[in-house]
N, C-alpha and C positions, 0 to 999 in steps of 0.2 A: 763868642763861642761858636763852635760849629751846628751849622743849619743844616748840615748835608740829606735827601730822602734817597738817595740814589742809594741801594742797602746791599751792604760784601755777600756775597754769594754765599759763602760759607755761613753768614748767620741769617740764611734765609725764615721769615718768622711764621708759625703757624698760620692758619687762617682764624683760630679762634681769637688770637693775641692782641693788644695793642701796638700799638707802631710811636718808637721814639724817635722824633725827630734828629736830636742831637749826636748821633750815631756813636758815641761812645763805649757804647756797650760790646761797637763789635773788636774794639780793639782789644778788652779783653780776653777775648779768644785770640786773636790774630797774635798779641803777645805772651800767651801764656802756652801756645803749642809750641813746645822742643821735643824733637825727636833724638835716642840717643846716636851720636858721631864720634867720629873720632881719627883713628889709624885706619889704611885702607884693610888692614888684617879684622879689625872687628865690625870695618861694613862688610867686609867680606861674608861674617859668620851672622850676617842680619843684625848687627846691631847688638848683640850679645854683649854682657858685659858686667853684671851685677856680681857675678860673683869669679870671673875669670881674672888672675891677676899678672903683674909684670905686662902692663902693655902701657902705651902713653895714653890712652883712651881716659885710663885709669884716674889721670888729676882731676877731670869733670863731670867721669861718671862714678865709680866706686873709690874714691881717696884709698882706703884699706888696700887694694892691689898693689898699692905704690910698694908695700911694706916686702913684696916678694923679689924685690929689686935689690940683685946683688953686685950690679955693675949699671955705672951709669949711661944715660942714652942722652940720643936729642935726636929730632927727627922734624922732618917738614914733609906737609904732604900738600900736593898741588889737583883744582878739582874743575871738572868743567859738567856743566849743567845744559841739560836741551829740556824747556818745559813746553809740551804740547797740549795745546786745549782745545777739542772738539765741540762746537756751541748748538744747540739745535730752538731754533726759536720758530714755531709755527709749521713746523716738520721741515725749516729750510736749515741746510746746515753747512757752516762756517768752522777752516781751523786756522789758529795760530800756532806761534813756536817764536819761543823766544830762550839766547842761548846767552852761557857768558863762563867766561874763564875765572879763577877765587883758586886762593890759599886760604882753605879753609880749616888747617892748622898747623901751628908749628909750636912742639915741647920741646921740653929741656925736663930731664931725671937729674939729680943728684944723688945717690945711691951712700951710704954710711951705713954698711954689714957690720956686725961685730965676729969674730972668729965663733966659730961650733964650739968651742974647748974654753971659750969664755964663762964665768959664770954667770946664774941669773937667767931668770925669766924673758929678758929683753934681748931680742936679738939682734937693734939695729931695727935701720928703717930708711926713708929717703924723702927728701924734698922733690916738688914739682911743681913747674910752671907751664903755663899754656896759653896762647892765644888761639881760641875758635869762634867760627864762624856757627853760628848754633841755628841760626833760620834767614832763608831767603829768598824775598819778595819779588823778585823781578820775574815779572808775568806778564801779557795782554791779552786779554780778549775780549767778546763783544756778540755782535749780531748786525747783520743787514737782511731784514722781510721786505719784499714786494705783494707782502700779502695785507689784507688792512686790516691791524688791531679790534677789539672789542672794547678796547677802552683808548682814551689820550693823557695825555699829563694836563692836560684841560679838565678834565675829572678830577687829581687829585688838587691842584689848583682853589676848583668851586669849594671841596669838601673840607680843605682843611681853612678856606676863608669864613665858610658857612657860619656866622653865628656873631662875626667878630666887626664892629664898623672899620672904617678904610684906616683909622689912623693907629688903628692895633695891627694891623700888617705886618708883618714881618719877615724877613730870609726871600726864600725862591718866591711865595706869594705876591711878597710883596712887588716884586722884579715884575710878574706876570702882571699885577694890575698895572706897573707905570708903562706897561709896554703893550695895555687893550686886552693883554690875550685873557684876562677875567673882566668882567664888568657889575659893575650894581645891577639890580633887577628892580624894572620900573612897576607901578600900580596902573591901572589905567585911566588914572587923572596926569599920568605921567609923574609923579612922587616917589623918589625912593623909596626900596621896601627894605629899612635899616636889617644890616644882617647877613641880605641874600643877596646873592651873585648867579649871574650867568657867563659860563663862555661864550667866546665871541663866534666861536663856531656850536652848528645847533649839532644833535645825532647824526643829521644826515648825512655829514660831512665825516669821515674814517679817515684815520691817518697809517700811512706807512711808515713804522719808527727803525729805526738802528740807534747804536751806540755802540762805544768805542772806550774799552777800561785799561789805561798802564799803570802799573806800580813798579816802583822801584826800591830797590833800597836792602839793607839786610841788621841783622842782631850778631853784635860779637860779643864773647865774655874773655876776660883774661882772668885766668885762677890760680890762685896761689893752695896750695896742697901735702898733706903730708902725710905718710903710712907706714905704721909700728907694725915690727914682729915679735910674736912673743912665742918662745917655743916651736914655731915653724905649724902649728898647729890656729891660734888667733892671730886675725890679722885686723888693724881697727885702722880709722883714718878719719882725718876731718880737711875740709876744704872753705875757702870764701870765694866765691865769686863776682865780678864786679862787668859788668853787664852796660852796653851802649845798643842805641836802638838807631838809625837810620831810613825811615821811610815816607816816601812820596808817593803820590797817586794824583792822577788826572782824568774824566772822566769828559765826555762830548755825548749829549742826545740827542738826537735830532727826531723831528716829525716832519711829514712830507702829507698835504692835504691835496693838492691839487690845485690848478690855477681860475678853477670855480669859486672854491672856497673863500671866504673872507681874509680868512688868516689864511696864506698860501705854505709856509714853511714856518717851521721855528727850529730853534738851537738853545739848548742851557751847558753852559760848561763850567765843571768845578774842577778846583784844585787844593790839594790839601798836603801839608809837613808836618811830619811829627819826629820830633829827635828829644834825646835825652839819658838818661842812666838809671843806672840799679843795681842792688847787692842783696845777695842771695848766701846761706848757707849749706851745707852738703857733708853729711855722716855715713859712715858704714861703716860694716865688717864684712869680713869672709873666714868663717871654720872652718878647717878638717876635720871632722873624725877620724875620716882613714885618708891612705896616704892618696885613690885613687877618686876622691871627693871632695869639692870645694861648694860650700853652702854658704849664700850672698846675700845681705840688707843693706839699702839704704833708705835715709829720709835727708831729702832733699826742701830746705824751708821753700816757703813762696818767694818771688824776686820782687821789694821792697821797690818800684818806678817813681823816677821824679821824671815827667815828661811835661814837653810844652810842644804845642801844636798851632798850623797858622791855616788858615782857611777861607779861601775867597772863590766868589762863582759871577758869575755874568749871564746873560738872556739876548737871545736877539729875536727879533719876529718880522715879515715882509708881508706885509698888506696888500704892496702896490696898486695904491690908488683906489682901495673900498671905500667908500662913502659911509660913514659909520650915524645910524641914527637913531639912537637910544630914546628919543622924545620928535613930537611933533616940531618944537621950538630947535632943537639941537643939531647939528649937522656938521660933520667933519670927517678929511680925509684924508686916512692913513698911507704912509708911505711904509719906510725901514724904524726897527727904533734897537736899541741895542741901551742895556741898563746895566749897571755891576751895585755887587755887596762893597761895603768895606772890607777889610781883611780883619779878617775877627782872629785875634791871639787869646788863647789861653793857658792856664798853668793847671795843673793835676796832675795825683797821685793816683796812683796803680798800684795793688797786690794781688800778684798773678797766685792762683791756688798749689799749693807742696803737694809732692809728688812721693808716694810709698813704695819701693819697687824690693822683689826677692827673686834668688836664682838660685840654679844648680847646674855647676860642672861633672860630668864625666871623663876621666881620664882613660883612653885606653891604652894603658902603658904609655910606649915611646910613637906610638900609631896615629896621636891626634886624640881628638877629647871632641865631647859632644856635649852644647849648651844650651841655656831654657830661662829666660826672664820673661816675670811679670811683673808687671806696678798699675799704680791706681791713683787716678787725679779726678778729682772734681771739682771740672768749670764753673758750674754755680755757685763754687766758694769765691768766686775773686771779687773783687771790689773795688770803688772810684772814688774819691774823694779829693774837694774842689773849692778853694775859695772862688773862682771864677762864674761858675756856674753852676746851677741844681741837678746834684747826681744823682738825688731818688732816683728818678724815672730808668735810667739806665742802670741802677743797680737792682732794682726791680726787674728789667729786660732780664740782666743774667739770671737771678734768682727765677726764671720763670721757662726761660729758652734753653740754658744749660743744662746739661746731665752731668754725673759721674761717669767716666770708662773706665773698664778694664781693657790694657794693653798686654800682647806679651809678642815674643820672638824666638824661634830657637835659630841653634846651627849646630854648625862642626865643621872641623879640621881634619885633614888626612893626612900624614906625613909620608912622603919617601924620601929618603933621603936627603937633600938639603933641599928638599922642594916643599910648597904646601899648596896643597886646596881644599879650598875653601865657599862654603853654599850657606843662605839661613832664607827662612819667612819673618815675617814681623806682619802684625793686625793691631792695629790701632781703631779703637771704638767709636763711633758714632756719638760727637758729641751733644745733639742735639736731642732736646728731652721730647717726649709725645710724637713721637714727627714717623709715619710712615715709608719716608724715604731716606734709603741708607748712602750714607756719609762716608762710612767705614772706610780705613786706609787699607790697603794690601801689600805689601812689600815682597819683592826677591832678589835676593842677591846671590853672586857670586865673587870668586876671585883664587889671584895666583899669589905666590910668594916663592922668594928665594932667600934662603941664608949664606950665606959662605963669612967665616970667621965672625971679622966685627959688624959686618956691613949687610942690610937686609933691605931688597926689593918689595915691595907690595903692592899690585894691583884688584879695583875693586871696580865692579858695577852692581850698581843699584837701581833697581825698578819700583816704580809706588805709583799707581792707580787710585783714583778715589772720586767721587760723583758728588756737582753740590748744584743748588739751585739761586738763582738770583733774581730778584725781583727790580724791578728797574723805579717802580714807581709802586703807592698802593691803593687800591682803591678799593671802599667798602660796600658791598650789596644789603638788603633790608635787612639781612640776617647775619651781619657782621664777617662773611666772606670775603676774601682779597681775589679782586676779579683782574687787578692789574696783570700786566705782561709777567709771565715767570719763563725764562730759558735756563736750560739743561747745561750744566757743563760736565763734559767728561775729560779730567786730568789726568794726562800722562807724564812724569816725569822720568828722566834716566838721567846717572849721574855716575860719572867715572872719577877715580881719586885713585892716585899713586903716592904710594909713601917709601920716603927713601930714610933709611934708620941707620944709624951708625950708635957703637957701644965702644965706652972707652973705660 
């Protein structure tokens, strides 16, 4: 199972909390945040969509829209991503940018109207399929100070050995002891003092850290969907969605002590995969009362994860030639040493927290329509469950680190003529429970569109800012304080998506 301490920025942990080694916990967040997507027409209006219908958005976000489909479509839309990240660690600061091209959806409507003059309540309805791209990881970033930390990974080393004799070791610890950079702490009869450890380096000695974080990888769902009309007045729909997950990440730390120091440099590098599937349900409706009003629910179940993850790290440290003498009797001198874990596999279940969302349309006439969703998920619902390893502790993380959000977004559409524009906001809450430093997502968007007959252009850009903190390592003061390294991230993304629609 995974030993990883290196902890995702986004699930940075209080200072009063505990710290779980097996990092689990944070992929429940990492897998349970979907933002809604779709046609470049509904990022266009921020993401809107709960209760606006006839759009392909439709299969994965409100099924019930499907039901306003009185001719069939298919559409594919092509999307290119620039993620930038501004890093500030010790007041020095660092950006990346990492870019990449995605088809991040392509539907198909099958539409079956039945005639106005028909009788009956039912007026027909449509199928819908979709492949989308629902979340995507590919990001780096990191830090380089030439300034000298307050703590080292020497600290958390000593802290998390403290208490434990050498042959309970285990994970990074253990790497560090076969590698010097922790040692037993002698009595002075020269006797082991079972338990306690020293670094090999004392206080006096500061280190200059960096690191360096990639992820890769992304979340698709393909959905199968379908939306009844009854009266032109309800509209209901249900969906399944079937859900693959692709992601990797690789991380490098380094310390830099100086060539006084005993330990002159070190290095830990981990690397981690996690792939697998999941199936999720997804219900709504949309009413009229009147003809210039469409009012939207859904409930969306949690996504049901069967995931397996593989996970391996290595250590190196350069001595060059310290004479190391833990006892009067003892003498040896270190050179290079370089250690690896095994690759730890394991298997677990995932269920990401359901999602409650409602909306309102406004139509102005033939002028364009003005839209408004909110929904409501809480992260401290989800949960991990493992024949491999003990997911108390990480399901404890969530229930303690997690909040409830409220999200919402509005927009609107402007018609002239065969043209459309299109602007929305979306704020996505903080999902971090107690925490004085906000998380929160900010969205804006804009976009174009053209119609002419069967055939529809759509351009969209999207903007989303959001602030997270990451901890590199943790270390505890008398008062249960994390004194370890914490750097800033500030994220920028922008993301452009053109959709070309045809109706037949």
């Amino acid at each position: 199972m995974r030993i990883s301490i290196l902890v995702l920025s986004l699930c940075f942990i209080a200072a009063s909390s505990g710290f779980a080694q097996s990092g689990y916990f944070e992929d429940a967040y990492r897998f349970s945040q979907v933002k809604p997507a779709g046609s470049a027409r509904i990022m266009g209006v921020g993401g809107t969509q709960w209760s606006l219908g006839g759009d392909v958005s439709n299969i994965a976000g409100n099924p019930a829209g499907l039901g306003f489909f009185r001719s069939s479509e298919a559409s594919a839309t092509i999307g290119y991503t620039d993620w930038g990240v501004e890093t500030n660690y010790l007041g020095q600061v660092k950006n990346y940018n990492t870019t990449n091209f995605s088809l991040p959806n392509v539907s198909f409507v099958m539409a079956n109207p039945r005639s106005e003059f028909e009788r009956g309540s039912f007026k027909g309805g449509a199928f819908g399929i979709s492949i989308q791209r629902i979340a995507n990881f590919n990001s780096e970033y990191g830090y380089y100070s030439d300034e000298f930390g307050e703590t080292s990974i020497l600290d958390f080393y000593v802290q998390d050995a403290n208490g434990l004799p050498v042959q309970q070791l285990s994970g990074l610890t253990n790497l560090a002891y076969q590698t010097y950079q922790i040692n037993p702490a002698y009595n002075s009869n020269g006797q082991v003092i079972a338990g306690e450890y020293l670094p090999i380096n004392s206080i006096d000695f500061a280190a200059q850290q960096d690191e360096n974080i990639r992820q890769e990888g992304s979340s698709r769902q393909i959905t199968f969907s379908y939306g009844a009309n009854f009266n032109y007045k309800l509209f209901v729909g249900g969906a399944i969605g079937i859900r693959t997950i692709n992601y990797s990440s690789t991380k490098q730390y380094n310390e830099f002590f100086g060539t006084d120091a005993p330990l002159i440099n070190s290095s830990l590098n981990e690397s981690l995969a996690i792939n697998g599937g999941g199936l999720n349900l997804n219900l709504g409706l949309i009413y009229k009362p009147i003809d210039y009003l469409n009012l939207g629910f859904t409930f969306q179940s949690p996504t049901w994860y069967s995931l397996n993850d593989e996970y391996s790290a290595s250590t190196y440290a350069n001595y060059d030639g310290y004479v190391y003498n833990p006892t009067e009797d003892e003498e040896e001198v270190l050179g290079e040493y370089e250690e690896f874990t095994d690759i730890f596999v394991s298997s677990y279940n995932l269920n990401t927290p359901l999602k409650i969302g409602g909306g309102a349309t406004v139509f102005l006439g033939k002028n364009g329509f003005l839209s408004v969703d909110v929904d409501w998920v809480d992260y401290s619902a989800a949960r991990i469950k493992s024949r491999d390893f003990d997911e108390g502790p990480d399901n404890l993380e969530i229930q303690n680190l997690y909040s409830s959000t409220i999200n919402f977004r509005f927009g609107g559409e402007f018609r002239l003529s065969n043209f459309r524009f299109r602007g929305g906001y979306g704020y996505y809450g903080d999902p971090i429970a107690n925490s004085d430093y906000d998380r929160s997502t900010h969205q804006i968007s804009g976009g174009v569109g053209v119609k002419i007959n069967k055939f529809s252009v759509d351009l969209a850009l999207v903007n989303q800012k959001f602030n997270t903190l990451y901890s590199s390592y943790q270390v505890l003061d008398n008062q249960g304080n994390n004194i370890g390294p914490v750097t800033e991230l500030k994220n920028n993304q922008l993301n452009g998506v053109l959709t070309l629609g045809l109706s037949f």
